[in-house]
ZAVODREN-470031 format. One record per residue (C-alpha): x, z negated, y. Coordinates in steps of 0.25 Angstrom, whole numbers, plus 5000, padded with zeros to 4 digits. Layout:
// residues N
XZY;...
This chain:
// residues 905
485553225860;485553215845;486653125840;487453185830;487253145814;488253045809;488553015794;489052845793;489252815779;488652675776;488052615763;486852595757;486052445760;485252455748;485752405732;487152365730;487652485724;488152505740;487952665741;488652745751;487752805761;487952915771;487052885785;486752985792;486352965807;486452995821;486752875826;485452815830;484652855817;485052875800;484653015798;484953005783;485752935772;486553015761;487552945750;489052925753;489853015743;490952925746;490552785743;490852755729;489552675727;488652795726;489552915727;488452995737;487152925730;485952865734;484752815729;483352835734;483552715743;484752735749;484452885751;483352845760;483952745768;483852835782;482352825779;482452665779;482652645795;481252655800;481252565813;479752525812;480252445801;481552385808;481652255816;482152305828;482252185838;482352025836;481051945835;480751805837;479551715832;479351605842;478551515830;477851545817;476451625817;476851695830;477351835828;478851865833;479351935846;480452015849;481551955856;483151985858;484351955849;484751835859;483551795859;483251795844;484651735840;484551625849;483251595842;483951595830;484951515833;484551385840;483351375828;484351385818;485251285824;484251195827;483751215812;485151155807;485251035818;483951005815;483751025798;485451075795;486051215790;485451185778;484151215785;484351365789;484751485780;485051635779;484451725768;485351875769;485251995761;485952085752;485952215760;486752135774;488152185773;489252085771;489652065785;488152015787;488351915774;489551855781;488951835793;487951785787;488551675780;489751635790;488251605797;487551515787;488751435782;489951415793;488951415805;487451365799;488351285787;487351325776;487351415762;485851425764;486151575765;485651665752;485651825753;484251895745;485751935734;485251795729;483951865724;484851995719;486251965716;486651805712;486451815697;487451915696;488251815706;488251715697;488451805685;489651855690;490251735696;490051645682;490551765674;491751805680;491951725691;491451795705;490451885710;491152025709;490452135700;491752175692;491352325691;491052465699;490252565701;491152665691;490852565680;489652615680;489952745677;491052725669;490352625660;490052645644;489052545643;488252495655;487152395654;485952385665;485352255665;484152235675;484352325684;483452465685;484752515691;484052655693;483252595702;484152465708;485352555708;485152705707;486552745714;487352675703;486252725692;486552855695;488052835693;487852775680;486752885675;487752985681;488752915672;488052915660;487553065661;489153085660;489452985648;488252975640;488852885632;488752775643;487752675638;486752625648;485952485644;484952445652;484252305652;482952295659;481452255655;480852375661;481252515658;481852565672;482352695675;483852615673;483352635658;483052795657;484752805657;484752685647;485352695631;484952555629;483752495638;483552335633;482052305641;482352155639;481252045642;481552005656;482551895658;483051905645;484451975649;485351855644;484751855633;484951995632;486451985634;486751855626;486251955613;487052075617;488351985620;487751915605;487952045599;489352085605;489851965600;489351995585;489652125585;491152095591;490852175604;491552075614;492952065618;493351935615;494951975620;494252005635;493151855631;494551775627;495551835639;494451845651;493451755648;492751605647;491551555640;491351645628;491251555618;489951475625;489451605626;489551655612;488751545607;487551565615;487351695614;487651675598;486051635598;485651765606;485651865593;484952005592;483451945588;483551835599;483851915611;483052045605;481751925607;482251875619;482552015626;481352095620;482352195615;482452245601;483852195592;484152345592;484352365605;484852245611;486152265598;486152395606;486452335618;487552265612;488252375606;488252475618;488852355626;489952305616;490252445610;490452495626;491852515630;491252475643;490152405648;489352385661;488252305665;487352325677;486252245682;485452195694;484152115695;483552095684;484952005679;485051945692;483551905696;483251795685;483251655685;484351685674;485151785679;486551725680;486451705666;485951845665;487351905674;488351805666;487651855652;487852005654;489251965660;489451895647;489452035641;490452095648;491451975648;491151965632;491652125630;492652125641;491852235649;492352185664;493252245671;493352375665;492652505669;491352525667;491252385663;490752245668;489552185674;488952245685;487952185695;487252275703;486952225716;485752235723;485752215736;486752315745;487752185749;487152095738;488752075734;489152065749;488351945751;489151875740;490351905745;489951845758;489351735753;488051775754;487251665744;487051535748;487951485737;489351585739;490251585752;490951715757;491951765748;491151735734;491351585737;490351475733;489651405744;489651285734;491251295732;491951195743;493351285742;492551405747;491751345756;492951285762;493651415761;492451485769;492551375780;493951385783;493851525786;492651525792;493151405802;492051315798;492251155793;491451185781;490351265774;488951195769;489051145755;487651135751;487151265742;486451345750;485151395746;484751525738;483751625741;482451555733;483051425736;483251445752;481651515755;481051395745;481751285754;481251365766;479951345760;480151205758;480551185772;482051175772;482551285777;482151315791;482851435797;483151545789;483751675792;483551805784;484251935785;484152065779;483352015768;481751995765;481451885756;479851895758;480052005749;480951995741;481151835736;480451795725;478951695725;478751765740;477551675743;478551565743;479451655751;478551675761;478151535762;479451495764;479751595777;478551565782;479051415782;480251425787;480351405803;481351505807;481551635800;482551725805;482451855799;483751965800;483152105797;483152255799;481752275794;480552195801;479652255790;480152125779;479252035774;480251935779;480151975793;478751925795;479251785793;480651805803;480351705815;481751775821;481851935817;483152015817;483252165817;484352175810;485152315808;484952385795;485652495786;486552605795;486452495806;487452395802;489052395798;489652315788;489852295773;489352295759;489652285745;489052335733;489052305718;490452355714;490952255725;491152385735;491052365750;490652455758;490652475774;489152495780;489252565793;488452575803;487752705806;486752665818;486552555827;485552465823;483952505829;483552405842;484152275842;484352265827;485552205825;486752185810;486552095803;487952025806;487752025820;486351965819;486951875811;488251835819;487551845832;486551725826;487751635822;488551655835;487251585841;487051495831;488651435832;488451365845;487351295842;488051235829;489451245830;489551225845;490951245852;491451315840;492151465838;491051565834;491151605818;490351735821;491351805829;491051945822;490652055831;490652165819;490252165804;491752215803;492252075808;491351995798;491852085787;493352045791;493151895793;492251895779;493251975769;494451875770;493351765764;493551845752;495051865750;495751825739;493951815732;493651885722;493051995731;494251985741;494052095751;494852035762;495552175760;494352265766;494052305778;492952415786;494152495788;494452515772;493052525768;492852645779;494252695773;494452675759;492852675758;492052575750;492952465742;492552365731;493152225732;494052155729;494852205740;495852115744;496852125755;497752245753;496852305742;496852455744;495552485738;494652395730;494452335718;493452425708;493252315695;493552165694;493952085682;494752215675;496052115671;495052005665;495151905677;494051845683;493951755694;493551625688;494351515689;495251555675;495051705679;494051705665;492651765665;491551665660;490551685649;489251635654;488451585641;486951535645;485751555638;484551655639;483451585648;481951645650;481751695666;481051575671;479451645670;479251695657;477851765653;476551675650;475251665648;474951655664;475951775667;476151855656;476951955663;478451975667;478752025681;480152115684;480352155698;481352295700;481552385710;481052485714;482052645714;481752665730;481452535736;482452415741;482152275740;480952245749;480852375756;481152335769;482052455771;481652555759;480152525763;480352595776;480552705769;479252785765;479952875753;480452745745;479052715741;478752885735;479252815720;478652675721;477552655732;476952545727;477052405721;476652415708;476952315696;477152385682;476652325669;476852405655;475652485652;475352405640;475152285650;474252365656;473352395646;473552245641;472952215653;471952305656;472652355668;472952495674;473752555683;473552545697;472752415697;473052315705;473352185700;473752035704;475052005701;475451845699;476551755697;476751625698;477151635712;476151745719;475351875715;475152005723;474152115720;474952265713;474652375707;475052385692;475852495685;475952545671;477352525667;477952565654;479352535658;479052365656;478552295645;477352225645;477352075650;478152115660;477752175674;478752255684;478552255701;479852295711;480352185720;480052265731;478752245736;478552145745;477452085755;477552215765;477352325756;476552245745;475452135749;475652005742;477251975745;477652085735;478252075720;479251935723;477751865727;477851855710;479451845708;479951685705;480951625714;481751545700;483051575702;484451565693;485051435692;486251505698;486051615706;484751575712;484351705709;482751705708;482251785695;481351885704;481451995692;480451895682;479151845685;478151795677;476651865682;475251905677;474352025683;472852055686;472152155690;471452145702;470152215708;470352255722;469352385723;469452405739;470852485738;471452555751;472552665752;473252725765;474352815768;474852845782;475952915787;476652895802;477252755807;477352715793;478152575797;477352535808;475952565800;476452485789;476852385798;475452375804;474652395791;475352285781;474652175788;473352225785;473352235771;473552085769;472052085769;472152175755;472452105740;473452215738;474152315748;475352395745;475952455758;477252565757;477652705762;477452845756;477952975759;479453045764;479253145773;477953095777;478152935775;476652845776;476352715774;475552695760;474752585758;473752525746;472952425745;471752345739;470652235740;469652175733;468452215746;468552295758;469352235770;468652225783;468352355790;468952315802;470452315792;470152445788;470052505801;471452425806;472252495793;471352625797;472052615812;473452585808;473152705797;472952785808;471552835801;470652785813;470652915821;471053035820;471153155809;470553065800;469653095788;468652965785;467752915772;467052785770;465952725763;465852595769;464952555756;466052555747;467152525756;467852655754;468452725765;469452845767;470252905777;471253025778;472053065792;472553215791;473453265801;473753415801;473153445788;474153315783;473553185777;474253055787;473452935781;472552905771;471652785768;470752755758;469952625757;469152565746;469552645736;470952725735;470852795723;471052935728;472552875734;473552965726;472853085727;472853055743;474253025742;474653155736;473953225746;474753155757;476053185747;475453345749;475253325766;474153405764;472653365767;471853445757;470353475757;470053395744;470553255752;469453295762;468553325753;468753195744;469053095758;467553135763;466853125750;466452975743;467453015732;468552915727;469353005719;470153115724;469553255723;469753355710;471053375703;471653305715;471253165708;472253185698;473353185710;474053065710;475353035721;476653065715;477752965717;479052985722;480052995710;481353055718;481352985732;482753045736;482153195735;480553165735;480053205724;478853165718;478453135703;477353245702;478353345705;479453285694;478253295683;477753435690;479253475687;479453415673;478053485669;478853625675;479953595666;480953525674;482053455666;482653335676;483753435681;482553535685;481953425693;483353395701;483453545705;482053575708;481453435714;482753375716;482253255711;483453165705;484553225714;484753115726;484852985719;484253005706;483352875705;482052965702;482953025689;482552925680;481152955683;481053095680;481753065669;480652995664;479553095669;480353195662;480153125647;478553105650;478253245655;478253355646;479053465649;478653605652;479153705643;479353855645;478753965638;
């Protein structure tokens, strides 16, 4: 009997803009995802990730049943969730009665919900009795933690989403939003469709598509952001475009501030930023002429080894014009991570408490201990992110417990990062997806449930909260994260509290929720007045929301009080300091680290997907074409890319939207899809002297190209996740091997690779088997002389694998003719002939990449439709291209000003 379909409305667990999302389902299986008109994040819209999520759940990449290592170098073994908890527990109490609390630690994620956080730390500090628990937010969101903590006095983003639409002027600062953001882009290139007028500024080295909607795009020298607003806020001031009735009634500090940035005038920030005087005045002027002003960023603030100052300096501008408080004003953070901000609610960094108290604040911890029924809370500072895996490394910490996050991907100097997992003597590893990099090091593994398996709460970057409901039980014995979580501490409670009344007496997120909220009344974020009940009736609500509160509170800080000890917002006045690599004679280039538009962190969920990787299906690192011919390189060529901390082997990409001396790689790749532990192999783990943030986003690094003639190319389609699984160990034997997926309704497993002499025969034959072009309707070349081979299985006239070794220049040609489905008489032709290059006018044929994932469209038929005579409005009705999320618009944009248009007789 088919089970009927069922709609559950849920939300998105990618960014932190906290989309609303339809599931539909039958009750065993997500059928299809589809936006939630309803939710006021998104309003119905998704982008090219959250469209796809229904495609993300593929079980041949899920952890489905507990697994236990015995000792290091033997492989683990399923066991059961007694069993495996047990484990866990007697070798984490003995660990603390042997080397104390201090010993052990927890490293949690972003995307848990906020039931999860709490559990989380109720564990490490009331039971354990250590802060040694840090979320991957410390990698993301802690710069803007401090900003907005120095500056107006707690962590509470004092603006909406409506802001953004409602906004005169709005600034973008390190962000390619278009990509990072593409919901909340939408809205703001909606709004300024409908008010041209609006200003949009954008501040970013690269050119990004953020910058097609621009007025005013500032490509600064990286780091140089304060620098960049000390002159903008040097030119207010001259030009008597501050408020000084909002500076003298609201604020602190000004004076100290005014004299430093009287040295930054127009020449010295114009040097210092690489910009021009002209446009840096006209920055200035958009801003203080504005009657409001907005400021978004992310990243590219936040991941630097000065990015508190860079937060309190563009905080600066908004208190010195009295733009807070007001619509479409104030600063703005945009969160990364899905529950980013639910983490530090709950106290989630190794130096906050629940309720945005400081674990180095004796009043709160005492607060947190009386109402959590414990004599005290640890007093020593926990440790961060970078400083937690170096003391592993060292030897210090000996148990550590991860959940929901994958820092062999996505830490910074990953040599060291591996070193220090595979030191550590007890890893416990909490994950829904056994395919991480971080898995391989779990000595105890944990299916955890994943999206549309779990229920609890998030919230999003305009402080929201939302309700996640559960669609379907989890598959197997995959389990929520706070039931795991609980489940491990009632174990661990006998053991160190002997006799004593259980503290982990939850048996529903719903009761963790309850018990948490009333840590935060009468907090800046009080929401002791929410409940399941009013966010399932009144829908999602933004905090505060305190007891009694009908609905929520939509913008902070309108009546000019802040919550600082005088109710004053402070002026933070610290100089410009270089990032902490600069460029030299030994690494004469700049490397920046982005996103790309439809992948998420390290992939472990998006890269089950096969159609996420149509726009980007490769690592690639992009230089400026003038780099390129400096250097004598072309596109395509494989070169070695070092740091100071490690190298890896990439191809390189001509790039026109950097400068040269500076280079550009996504964060994505790590050690599974990209041999050589991926892009943070060259990030530095220096941090911010207060946030502890590492400065992933600027590395120093030098290239070479590298000769590695014997090349190989396959594509197979069918069991894409268990052939990948088997295949990635075998191309550790290659200098370079990049592994993805391919294909929509036909997904495949694409892989290229490269070496500098032919591997043994016997390898060959192994990838040949798991290739399934052994046996069968295979077609077979080789010329064992020169190490070449080819092989094609056709199926029903359709192409299933291919396989070229020794030489794979014909690789895009074959690729289109996979794309086609059809086997045609030229490949058989050119496959059984000594021939490199692809026959006739075929050679010309190159793949198209996917420029619309929502919709699939490819980029040959965009141009195919430009050279017709489509305008952009003729490609939305005809390839329908643009319509879904819109995140490919900027792109046809672009091919539309390159291409020449057809014109009618």
């Amino acid at each position: 009997m088919v089970s009927p379909t069922q709609i559950t409305a849920s939300t998105c667990c990618y960014c932190g803009v906290g989309c609303g999302v339809l599931i539909e389902h039958d009750g065993e299986k997500i059928l299809g995802v589809a936006g939630d008109p309803s939710h006021p994040a998104n309003l119905g819209k998704l982008c090219s990730k959250g469209a796809s999520l229904h495609l993300t759940g593929d079980l041949d990449a899920r952890a489905l049943y507990p697994e236990l290592r015995l000792a290091k170098g033997l492989a683990r073994t399923r066991t059961d969730w007694d069993s495996a908890l047990d484990h866990a527990a007697n070798v984490f109490a003995e660990t603390i009665r042997e080397h104390g609390p201090d010993s052990v630690a927890f490293y949690i994620s972003g995307q848990l919900l906020t039931e999860d956080y709490y559990a989380f730390n109720k564990l490490a500090r009331a039971l354990v009795g250590t802060n040694n628990i840090d979320s991957n937010s410390r990698l993301c969101m802690s710069s803007a933690v401090v900003g907005y903590k120095r500056s107006l006095g707690a962590d509470a983003p004092p603006c909406n989403y409506e802001d953004i639409e409602q906004s005169d002027c709005v600034l973008i600062a390190g962000s390619n939003m278009a990509y990072a953001h593409p919901v909340l882009f939408r809205r703001l290139e909606e709004a300024k469709a409908k008010r041209p007028q609006m200003k949009v500024i954008v501040i970013d080295p690269r050119r990004t598509d953020t910058c097609d909607l621009a007025d005013l795009h500032l490509a600064i020298l990286p780091g140089s952001d304060v620098a960049l607003f000390h002159g903008i806020l040097h030119i207010l001031m001259w030009e008597g475009w501050i408020d000084r009735r909002y500076i003298d009634a609201h604020t602190e500090g000004f004076d100290a501030l005014k004299s430093l940035v009287h040295a930054y005038n127009p020449q010295m920030v114009s040097e210092l930023c690489g910009i021009s005087v002209e446009s840096l005045q006209q920055c200035a002027q958009l801003i203080g002429q504005a009657p409001s002003f907005l400021s978004l960023w992310c990243m590219g603030l936040n991941q630097s080894t000065a990015g508190s100052a860079k937060n309190s300096a563009l905080i600066n501008l908004h208190l010195a014009t009295g733009q807070i408080g007001k619509v479409g004003s104030g600063p703005f953070s945009l969160t990364g991570q899905p529950n980013a901000m639910g983490g530090r609610e709950t106290g989630s960094l190794s130096n906050l408490l629940p309720g945005h108290r400081e674990a180095g604040n004796a009043e709160h911890r005492a607060e947190v201990a009386h109402y959590w029924g414990v004599d005290g809370l640890p007093e020593s500072t926990g440790l961060t992110a970078i400083e937690l895996f170096e003391a592993m490394r060292v030897g210090q910490i000996k148990a550590l417990w991860i959940a929901c996050t994958n820092p062999a991907q996505s830490l910074p100097d990953q040599n060291k990062v591996h070193e220090a997992l595979a030191a550590c003597p007890f890893v416990v590893v909490q994950e829904a997806f056994f395919t991480t990099e971080t898995c391989h090091y779990a000595d105890l593994l944990l299916p955890a449930a994943s999206w549309g398996e779990k229920e609890g709460t998030v919230t999003n970057s305009e402080r929201r909260i939302s309700h996640v409901r559960r669609a379907m039980p989890a598959p197997a014995e995959a389990r929520p994260d706070w039931a795991i979580t609980t489940d491990f501490a009632r174990r661990l409670e006998p053991l160190l509290r002997p006799g004593l009344p259980s503290l982990f007496a939850f048996d529903s997120p719903d009761a963790l929720f309850e018990e948490y909220k009333h840590l935060t009344a009468k907090r800046d974020l009080d929401l002791s007045g929410l409940s399941y009940a009013i966010l399932d009736h009144q829908g999602p609500q933004q905090w505060p929301f305190p007891a009694g509160a009908t609905q929520g509170t939509a913008r902070l800080y309108g009546d000019g009080q802040f919550p600082t000890a005088n109710g004053r917002a402070k002026f933070q006045a610290e100089p410009f300091r270089a990032a902490k690599e600069k460029r030299e004679t030994r690494y004469s280039l700049t490397l920046n680290t982005g996103r790309l538009r439809d992948q998420w962190h390290g992939m472990s969920r998006t890269g089950s997907a096969a159609q996420l990787f149509g726009h980007a299906p490769e690592a690639l690192l992009s230089l400026h074409p003038d780099e390129l011919r400096r250097r004598r390189l072309q596109s395509g060529d494989l070169l070695k890319v070092r740091s100071r901390r490690g190298s890896l082997i990439v191809p390189v990409v001509a790039d026109e939207s950097i400068r040269s001396g500076q280079a550009y790689m996504p964060m994505h790749w790590g050690n599974r899809f990209l041999k050589g532990l991926g892009t943070n192999v060259l990030t530095q783990p220096a941090f911010d002297p207060l946030s502890k943030q590492p400065e992933l986003k600027h590395a120093g690094i030098e290239v070479e190209k590298v000769e590695l003639p014997w090349s190989f190319f396959a594509l197979v389609e069918g069991d894409v996740q268990s052939r990948f699984e088997a295949l990635r160990p075998l191309f550790e034997a290659f200098a370079y091997a990049n592994l993805t997926l391919t294909g929509r309704e036909r997904p495949a497993l694409l892989i290229r690779a490269a070496c500098a002499v032919a591997p043994e025969a016997e390898l060959l034959a192994q990838i040949d088997r798991l290739l399934g072009l052994n046996k069968g309707p295979v077609l077979a070349y080789d010329d064992p002389r020169k190490a070449v081979g080819k092989r094609v299985r056709i199926e029903d006239g359709r192409i299933t694998a291919i396989r070229l070794a020794g030489e794979t220049a014909a690789r895009d040609w074959l690729k289109t003719l996979w794309n086609d489905g059809q086997a045609d008489a030229d490949l058989r032709r050119w496959l059984l002939a000594p021939v490199s290059t692809p026959p006739g006018s075929a050679s010309s044929k190159t793949a198209s990449k996917t420029l619309c994932n929502c919709l699939n469209v490819g980029e040959a038929a965009v141009c195919a439709g430009i050279a017709r005579g489509l305008d952009l409005n003729g490609l939305k009705q005809e390839l329908k291209c643009g319509t879904s999320c819109g995140s490919c618009v900027p792109e046809i944009k672009r091919l539309l000003a390159q291409q020449p248009v057809a014109v009618n007789a």
